[in-house]
PyMOL Python script that loads the backbone (N, CA, C, O; Angstrom):
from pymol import cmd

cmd.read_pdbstr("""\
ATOM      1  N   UNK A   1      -0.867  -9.816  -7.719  1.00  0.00           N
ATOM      2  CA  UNK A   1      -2.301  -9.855  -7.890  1.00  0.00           C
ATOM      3  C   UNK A   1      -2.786  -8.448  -8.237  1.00  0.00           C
ATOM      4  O   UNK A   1      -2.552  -7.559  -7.418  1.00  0.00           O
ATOM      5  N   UNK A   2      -3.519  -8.114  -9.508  1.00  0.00           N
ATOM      6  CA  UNK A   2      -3.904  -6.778  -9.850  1.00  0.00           C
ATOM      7  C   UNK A   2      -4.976  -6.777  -8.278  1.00  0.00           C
ATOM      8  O   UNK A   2      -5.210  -7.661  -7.454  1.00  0.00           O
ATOM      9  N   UNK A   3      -5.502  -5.104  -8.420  1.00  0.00           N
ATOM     10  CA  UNK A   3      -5.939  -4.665  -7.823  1.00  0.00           C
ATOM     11  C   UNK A   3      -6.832  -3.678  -8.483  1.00  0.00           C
ATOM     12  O   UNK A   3      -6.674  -2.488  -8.210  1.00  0.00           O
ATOM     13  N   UNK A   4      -8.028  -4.153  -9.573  1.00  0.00           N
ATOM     14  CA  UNK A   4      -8.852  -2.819 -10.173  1.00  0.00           C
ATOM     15  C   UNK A   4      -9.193  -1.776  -9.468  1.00  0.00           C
ATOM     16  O   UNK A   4      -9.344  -2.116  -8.295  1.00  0.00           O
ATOM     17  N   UNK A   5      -9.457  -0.257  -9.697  1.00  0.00           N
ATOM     18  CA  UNK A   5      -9.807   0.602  -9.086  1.00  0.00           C
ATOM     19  C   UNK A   5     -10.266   1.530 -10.034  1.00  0.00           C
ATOM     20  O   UNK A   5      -9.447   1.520 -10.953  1.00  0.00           O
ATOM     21  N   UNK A   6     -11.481   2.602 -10.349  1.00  0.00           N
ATOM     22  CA  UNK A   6     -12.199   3.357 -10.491  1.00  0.00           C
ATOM     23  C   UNK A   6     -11.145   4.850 -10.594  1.00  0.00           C
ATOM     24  O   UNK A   6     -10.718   5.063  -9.460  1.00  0.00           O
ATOM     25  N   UNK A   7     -10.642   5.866 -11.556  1.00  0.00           N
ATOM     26  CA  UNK A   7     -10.685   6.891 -11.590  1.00  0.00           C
ATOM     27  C   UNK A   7     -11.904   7.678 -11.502  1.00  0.00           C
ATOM     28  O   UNK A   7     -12.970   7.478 -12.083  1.00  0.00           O
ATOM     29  N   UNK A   8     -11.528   8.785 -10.527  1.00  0.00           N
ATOM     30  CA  UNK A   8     -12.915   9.512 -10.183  1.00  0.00           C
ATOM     31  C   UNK A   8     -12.662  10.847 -10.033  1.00  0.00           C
ATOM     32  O   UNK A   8     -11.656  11.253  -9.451  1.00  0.00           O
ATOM     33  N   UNK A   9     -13.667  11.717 -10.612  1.00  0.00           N
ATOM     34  CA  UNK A   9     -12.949  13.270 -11.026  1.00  0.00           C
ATOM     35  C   UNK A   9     -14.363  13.922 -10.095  1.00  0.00           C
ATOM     36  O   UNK A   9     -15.338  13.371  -9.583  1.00  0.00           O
ATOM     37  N   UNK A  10     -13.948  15.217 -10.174  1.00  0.00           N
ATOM     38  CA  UNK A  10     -14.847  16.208  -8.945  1.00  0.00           C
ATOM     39  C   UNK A  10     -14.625  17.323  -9.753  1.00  0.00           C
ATOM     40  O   UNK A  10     -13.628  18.031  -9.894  1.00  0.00           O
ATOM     41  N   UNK A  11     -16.006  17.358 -10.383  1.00  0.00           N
ATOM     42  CA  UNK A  11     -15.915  18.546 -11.181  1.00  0.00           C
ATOM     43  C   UNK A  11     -16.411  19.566 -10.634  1.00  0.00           C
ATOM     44  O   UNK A  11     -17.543  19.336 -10.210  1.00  0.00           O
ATOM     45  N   UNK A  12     -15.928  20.966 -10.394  1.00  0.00           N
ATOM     46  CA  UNK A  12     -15.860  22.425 -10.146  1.00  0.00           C
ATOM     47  C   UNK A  12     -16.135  23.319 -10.948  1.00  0.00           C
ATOM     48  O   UNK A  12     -15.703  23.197 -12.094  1.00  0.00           O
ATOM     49  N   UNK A  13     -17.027  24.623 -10.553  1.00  0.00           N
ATOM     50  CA  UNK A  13     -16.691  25.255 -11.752  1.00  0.00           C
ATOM     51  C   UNK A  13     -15.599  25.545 -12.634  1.00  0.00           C
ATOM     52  O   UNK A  13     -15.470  25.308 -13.835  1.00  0.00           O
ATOM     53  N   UNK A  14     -14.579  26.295 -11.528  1.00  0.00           N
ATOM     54  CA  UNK A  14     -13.403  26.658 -12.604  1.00  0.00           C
ATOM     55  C   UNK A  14     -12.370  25.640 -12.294  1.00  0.00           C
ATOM     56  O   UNK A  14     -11.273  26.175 -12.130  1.00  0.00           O
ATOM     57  N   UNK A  15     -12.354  24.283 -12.152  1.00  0.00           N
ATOM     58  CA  UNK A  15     -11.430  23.053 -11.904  1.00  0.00           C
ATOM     59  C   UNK A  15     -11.969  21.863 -12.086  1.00  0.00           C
ATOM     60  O   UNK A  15     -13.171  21.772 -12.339  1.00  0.00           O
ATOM     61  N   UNK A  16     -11.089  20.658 -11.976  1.00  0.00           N
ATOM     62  CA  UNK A  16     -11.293  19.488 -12.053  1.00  0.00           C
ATOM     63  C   UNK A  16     -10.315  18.620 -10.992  1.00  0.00           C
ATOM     64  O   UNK A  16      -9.163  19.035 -11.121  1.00  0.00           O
ATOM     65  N   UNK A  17     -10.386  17.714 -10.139  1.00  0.00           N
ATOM     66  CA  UNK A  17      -9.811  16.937  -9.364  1.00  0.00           C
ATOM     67  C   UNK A  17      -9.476  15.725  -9.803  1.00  0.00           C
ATOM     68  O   UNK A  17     -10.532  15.350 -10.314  1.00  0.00           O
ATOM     69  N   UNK A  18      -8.683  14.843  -9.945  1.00  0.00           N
ATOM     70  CA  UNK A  18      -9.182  13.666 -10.655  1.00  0.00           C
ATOM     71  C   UNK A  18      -7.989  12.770  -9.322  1.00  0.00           C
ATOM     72  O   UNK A  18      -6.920  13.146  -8.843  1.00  0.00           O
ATOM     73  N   UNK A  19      -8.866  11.420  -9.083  1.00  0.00           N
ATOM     74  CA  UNK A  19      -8.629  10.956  -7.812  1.00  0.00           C
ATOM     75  C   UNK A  19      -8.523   9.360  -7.963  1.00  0.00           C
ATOM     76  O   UNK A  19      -9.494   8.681  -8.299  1.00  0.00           O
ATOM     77  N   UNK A  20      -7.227   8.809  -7.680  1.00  0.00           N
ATOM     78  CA  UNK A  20      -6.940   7.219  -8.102  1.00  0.00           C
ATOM     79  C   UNK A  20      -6.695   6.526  -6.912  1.00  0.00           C
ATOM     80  O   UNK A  20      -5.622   6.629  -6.318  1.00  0.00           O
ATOM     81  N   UNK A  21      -7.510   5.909  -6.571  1.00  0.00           N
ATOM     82  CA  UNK A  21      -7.103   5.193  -5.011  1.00  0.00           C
ATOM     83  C   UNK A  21      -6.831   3.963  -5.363  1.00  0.00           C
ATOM     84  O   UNK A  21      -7.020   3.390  -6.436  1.00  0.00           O
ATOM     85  N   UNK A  22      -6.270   3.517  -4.157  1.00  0.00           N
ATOM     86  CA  UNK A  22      -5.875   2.153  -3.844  1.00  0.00           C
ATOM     87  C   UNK A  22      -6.124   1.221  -3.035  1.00  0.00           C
ATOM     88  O   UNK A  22      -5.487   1.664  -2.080  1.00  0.00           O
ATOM     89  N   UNK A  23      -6.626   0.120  -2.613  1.00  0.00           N
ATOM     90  CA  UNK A  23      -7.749  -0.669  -1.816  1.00  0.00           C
ATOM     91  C   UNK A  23      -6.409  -0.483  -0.425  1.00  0.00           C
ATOM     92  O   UNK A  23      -5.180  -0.419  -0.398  1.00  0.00           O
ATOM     93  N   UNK A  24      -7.228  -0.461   0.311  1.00  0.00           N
ATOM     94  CA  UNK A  24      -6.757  -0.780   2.207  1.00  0.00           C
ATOM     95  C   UNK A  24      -5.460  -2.103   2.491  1.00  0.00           C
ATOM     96  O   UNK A  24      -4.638  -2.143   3.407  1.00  0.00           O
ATOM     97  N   UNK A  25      -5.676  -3.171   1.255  1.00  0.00           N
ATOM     98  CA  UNK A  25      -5.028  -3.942   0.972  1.00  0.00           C
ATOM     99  C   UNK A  25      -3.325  -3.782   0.558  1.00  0.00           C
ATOM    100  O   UNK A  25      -2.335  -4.483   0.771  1.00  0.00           O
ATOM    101  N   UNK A  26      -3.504  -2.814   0.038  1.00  0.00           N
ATOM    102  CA  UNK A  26      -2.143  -2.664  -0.891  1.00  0.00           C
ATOM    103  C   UNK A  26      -1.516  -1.471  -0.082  1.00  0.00           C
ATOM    104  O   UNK A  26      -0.296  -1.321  -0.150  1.00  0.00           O
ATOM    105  N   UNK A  27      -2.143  -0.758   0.552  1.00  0.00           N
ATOM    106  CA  UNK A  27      -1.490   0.298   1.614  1.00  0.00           C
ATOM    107  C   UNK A  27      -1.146  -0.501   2.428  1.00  0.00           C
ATOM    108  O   UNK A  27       0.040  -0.833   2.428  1.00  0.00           O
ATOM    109  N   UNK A  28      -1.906  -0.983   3.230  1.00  0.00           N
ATOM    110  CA  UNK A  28      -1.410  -1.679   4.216  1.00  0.00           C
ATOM    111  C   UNK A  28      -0.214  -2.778   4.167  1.00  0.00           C
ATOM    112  O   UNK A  28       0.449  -3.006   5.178  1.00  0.00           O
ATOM    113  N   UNK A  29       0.045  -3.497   2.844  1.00  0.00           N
ATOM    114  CA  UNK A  29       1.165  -4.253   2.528  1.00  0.00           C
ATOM    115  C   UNK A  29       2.420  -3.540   2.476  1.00  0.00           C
ATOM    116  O   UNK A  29       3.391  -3.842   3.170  1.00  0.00           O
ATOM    117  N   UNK A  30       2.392  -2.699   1.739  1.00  0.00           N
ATOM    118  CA  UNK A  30       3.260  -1.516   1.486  1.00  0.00           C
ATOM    119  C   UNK A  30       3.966  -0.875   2.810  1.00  0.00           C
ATOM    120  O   UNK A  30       5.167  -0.627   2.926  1.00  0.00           O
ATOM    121  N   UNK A  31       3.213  -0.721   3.526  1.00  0.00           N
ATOM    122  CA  UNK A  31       3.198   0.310   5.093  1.00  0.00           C
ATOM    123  C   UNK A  31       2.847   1.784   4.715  1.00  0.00           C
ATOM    124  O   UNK A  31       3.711   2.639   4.910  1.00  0.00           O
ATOM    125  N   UNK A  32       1.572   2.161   4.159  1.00  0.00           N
ATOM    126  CA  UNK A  32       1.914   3.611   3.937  1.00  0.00           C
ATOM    127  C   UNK A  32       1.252   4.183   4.986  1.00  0.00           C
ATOM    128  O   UNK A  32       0.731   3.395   5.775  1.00  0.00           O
ATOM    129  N   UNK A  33       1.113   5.623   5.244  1.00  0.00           N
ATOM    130  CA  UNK A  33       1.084   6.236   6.295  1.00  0.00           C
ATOM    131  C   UNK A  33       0.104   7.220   5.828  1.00  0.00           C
ATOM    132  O   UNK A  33       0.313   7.597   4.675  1.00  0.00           O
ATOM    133  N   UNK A  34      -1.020   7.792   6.479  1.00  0.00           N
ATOM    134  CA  UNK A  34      -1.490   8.904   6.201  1.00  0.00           C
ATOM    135  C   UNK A  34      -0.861  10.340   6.081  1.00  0.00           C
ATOM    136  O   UNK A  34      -0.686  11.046   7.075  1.00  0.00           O
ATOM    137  N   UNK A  35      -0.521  10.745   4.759  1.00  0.00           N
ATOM    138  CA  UNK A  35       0.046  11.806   4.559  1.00  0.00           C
ATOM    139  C   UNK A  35       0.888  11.859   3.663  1.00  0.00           C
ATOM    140  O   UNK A  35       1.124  12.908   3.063  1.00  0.00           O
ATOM    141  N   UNK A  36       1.589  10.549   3.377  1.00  0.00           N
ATOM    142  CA  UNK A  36       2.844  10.395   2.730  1.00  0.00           C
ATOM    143  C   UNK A  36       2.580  11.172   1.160  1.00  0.00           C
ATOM    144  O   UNK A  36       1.607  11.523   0.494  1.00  0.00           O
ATOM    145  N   UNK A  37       4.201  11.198   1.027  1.00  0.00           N
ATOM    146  CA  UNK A  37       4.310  11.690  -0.398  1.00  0.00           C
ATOM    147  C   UNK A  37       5.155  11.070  -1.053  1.00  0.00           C
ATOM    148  O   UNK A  37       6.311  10.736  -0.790  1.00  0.00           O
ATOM    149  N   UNK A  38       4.173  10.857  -2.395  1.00  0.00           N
ATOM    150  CA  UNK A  38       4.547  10.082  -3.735  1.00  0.00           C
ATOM    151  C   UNK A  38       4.789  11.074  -5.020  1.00  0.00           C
ATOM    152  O   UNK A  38       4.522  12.250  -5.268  1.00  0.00           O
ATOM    153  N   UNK A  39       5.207  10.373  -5.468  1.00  0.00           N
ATOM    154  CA  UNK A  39       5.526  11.178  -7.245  1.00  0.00           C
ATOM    155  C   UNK A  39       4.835  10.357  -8.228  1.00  0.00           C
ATOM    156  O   UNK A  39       5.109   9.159  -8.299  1.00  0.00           O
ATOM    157  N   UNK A  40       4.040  10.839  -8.928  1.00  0.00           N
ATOM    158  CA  UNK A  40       3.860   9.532 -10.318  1.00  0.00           C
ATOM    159  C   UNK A  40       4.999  10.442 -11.436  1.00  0.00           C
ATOM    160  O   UNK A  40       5.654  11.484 -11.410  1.00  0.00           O
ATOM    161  N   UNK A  41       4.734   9.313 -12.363  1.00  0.00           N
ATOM    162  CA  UNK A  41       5.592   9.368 -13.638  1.00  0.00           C
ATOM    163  C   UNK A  41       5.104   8.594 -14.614  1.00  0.00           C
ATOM    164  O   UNK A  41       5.132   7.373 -14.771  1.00  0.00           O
ATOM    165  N   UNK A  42       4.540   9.681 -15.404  1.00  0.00           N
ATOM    166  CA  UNK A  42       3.981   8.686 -16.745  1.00  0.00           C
ATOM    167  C   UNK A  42       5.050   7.847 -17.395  1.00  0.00           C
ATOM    168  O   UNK A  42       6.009   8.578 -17.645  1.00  0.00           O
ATOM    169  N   UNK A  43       5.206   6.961 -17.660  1.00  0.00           N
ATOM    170  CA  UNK A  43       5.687   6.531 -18.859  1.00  0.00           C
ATOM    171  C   UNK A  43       5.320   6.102 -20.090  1.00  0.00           C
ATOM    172  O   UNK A  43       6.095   5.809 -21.001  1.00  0.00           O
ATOM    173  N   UNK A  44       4.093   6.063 -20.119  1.00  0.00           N
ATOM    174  CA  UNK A  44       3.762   5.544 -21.743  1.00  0.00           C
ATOM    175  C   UNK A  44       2.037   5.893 -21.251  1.00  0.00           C
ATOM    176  O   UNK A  44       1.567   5.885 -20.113  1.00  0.00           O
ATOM    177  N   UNK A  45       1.284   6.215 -22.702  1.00  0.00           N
ATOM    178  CA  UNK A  45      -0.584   5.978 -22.418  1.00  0.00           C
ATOM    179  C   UNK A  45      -1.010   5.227 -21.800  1.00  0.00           C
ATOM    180  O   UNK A  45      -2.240   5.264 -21.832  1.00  0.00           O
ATOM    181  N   UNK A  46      -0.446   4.180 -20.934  1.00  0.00           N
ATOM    182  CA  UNK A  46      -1.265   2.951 -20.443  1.00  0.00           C
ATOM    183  C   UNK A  46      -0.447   2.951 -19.131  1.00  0.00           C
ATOM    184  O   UNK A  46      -1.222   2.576 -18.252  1.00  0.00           O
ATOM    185  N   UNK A  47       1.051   3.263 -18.485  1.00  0.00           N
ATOM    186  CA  UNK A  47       0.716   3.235 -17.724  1.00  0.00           C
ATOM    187  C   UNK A  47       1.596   4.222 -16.493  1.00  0.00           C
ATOM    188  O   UNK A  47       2.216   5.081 -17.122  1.00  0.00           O
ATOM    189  N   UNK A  48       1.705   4.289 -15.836  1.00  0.00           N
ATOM    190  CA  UNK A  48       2.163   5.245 -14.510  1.00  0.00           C
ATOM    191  C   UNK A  48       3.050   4.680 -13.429  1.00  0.00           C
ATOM    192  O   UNK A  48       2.828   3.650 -12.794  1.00  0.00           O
ATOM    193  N   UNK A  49       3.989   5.414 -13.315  1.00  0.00           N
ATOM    194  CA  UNK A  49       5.148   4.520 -11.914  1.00  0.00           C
ATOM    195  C   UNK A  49       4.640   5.643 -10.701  1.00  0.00           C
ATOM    196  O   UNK A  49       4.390   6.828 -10.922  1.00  0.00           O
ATOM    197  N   UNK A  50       4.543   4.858  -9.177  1.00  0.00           N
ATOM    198  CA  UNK A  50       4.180   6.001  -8.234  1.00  0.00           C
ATOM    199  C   UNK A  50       5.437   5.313  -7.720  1.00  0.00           C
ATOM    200  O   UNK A  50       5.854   4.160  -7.824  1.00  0.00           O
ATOM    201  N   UNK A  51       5.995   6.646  -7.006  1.00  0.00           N
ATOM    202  CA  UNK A  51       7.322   6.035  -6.187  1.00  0.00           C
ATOM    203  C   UNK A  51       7.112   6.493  -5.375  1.00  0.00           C
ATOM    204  O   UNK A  51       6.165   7.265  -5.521  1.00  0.00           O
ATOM    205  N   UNK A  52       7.788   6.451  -3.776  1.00  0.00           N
ATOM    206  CA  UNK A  52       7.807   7.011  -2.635  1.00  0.00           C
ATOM    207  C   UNK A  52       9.194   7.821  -2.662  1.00  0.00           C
ATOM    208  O   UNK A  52      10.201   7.587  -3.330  1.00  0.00           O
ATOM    209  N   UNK A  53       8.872   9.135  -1.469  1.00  0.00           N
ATOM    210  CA  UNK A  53      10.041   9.334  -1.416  1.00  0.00           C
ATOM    211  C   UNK A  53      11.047   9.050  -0.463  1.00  0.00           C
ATOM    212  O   UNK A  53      12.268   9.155  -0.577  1.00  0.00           O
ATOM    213  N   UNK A  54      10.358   8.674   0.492  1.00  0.00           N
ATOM    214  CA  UNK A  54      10.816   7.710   1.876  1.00  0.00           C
ATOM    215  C   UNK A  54      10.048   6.406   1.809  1.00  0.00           C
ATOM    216  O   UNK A  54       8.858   6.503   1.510  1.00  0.00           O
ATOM    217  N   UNK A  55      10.583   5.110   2.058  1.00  0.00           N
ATOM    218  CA  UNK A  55      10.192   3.740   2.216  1.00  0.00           C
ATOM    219  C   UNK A  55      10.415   3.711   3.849  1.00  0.00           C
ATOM    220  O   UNK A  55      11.498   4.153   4.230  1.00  0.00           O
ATOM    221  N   UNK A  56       9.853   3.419   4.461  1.00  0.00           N
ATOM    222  CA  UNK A  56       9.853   2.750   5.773  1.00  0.00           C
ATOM    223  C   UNK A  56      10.643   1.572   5.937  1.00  0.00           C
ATOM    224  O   UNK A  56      10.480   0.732   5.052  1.00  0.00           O
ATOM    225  N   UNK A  57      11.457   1.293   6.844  1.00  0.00           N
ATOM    226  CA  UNK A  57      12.103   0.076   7.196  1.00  0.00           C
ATOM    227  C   UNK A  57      11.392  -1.068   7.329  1.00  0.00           C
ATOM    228  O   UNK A  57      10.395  -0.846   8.016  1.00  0.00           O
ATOM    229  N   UNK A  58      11.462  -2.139   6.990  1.00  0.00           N
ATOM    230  CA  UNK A  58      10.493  -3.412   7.104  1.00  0.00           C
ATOM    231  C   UNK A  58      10.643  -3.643   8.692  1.00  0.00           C
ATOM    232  O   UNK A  58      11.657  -3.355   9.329  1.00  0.00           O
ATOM    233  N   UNK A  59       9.621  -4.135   9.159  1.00  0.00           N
ATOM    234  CA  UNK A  59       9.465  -4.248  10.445  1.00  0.00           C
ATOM    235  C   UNK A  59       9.880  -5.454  10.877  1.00  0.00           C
ATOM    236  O   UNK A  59       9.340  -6.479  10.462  1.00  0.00           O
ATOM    237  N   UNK A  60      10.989  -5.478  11.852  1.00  0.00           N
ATOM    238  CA  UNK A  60      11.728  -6.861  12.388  1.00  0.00           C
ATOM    239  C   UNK A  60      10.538  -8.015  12.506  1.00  0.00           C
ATOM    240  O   UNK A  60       9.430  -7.858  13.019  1.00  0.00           O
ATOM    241  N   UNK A  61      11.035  -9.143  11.928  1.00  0.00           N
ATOM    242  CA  UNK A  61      10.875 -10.201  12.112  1.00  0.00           C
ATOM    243  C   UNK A  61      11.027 -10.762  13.672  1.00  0.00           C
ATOM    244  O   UNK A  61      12.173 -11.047  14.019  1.00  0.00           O
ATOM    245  N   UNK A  62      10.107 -10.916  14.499  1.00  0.00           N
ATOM    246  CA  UNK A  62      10.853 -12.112  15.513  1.00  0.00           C
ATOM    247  C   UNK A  62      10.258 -13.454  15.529  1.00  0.00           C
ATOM    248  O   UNK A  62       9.252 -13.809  14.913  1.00  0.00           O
ATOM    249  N   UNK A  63      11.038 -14.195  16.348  1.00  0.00           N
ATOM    250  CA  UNK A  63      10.971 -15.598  15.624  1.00  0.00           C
ATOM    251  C   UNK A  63       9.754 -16.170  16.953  1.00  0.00           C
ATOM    252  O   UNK A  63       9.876 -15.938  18.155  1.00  0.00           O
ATOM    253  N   UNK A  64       8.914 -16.750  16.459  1.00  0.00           N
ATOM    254  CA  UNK A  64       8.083 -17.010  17.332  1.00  0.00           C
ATOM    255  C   UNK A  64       8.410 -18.460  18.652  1.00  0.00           C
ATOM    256  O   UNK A  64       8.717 -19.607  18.329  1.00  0.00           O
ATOM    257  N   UNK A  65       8.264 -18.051  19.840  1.00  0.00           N
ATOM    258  CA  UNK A  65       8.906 -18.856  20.873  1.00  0.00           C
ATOM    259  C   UNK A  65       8.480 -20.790  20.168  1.00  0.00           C
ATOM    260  O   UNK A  65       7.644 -21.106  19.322  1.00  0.00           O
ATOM    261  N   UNK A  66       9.011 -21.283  20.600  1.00  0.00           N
ATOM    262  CA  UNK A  66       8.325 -22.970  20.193  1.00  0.00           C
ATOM    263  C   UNK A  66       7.825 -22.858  21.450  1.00  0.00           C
ATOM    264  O   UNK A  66       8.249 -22.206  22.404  1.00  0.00           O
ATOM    265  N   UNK A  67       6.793 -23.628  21.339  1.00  0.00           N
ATOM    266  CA  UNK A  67       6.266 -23.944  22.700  1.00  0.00           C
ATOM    267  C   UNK A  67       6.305 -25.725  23.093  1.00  0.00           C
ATOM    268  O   UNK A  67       6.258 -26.683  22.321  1.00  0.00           O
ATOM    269  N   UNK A  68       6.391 -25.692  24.353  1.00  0.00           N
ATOM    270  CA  UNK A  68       6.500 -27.302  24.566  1.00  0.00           C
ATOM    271  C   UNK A  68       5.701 -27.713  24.846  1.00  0.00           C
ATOM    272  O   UNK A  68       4.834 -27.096  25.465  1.00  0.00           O
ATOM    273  N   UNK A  69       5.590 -29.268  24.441  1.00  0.00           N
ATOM    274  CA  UNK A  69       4.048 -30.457  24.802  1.00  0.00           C
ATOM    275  C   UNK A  69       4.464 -30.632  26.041  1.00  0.00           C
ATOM    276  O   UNK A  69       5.692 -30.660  26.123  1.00  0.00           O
ATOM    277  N   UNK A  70       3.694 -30.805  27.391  1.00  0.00           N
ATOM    278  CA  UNK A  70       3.929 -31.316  28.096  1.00  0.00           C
ATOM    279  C   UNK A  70       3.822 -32.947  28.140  1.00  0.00           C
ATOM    280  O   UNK A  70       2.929 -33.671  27.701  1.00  0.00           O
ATOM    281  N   UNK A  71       5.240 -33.335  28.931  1.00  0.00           N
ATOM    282  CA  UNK A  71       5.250 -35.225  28.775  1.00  0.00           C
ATOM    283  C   UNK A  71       3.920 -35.411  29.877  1.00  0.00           C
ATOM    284  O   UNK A  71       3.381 -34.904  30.861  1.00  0.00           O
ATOM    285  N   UNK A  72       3.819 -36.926  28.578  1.00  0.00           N
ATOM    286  CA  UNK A  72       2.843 -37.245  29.456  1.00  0.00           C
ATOM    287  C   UNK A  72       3.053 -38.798  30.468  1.00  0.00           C
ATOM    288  O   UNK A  72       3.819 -39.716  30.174  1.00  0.00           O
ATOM    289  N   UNK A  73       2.175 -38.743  31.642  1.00  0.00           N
ATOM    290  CA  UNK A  73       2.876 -40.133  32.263  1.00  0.00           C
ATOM    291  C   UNK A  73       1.816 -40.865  31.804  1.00  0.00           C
ATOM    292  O   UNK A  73       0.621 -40.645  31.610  1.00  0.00           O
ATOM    293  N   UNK A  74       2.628 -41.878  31.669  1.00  0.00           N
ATOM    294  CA  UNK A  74       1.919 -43.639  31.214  1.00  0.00           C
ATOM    295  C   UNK A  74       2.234 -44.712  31.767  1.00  0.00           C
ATOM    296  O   UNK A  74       1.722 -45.770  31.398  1.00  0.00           O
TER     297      UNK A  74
END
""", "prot")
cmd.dss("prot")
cmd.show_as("cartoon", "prot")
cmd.util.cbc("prot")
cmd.orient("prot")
């Protein structure tokens, strides 16, 4: 599922910032962490690879208990 987002620059006198975020959505799927570090890499005018340089381990699965109906008397 794309995810549109807004480039946004902070202009300075003697600089420019230019700033590409990503919705709360797609961090959070991902697992990223405040702080982390990425690399982009252009590859072509249109578009950009960001990689990590550490991935986090996916977080264990556990299997959720079944729970039982209690019998009923009849």
């Amino acid at each position: 599922m794309p995810y549109p987002t807004t480039v946004q620059l902070i202009q300075r006198r003697r600089s420019q910032q230019w700033y590409v975020n990503f919705p709360a959505a797609v961090a959070n799927a991902l697992d990223f962490a405040k702080g982390e570090t990425v690399k982009w890499t252009v590859l072509d005018r249109r578009r950009l690879l960001l990689a990590r340089r550490r991935v986090p381990k996916a977080p264990a699965i556990t299997p959720t208990p079944k729970t039982t109906q209690p019998k009923s008397h009849d």
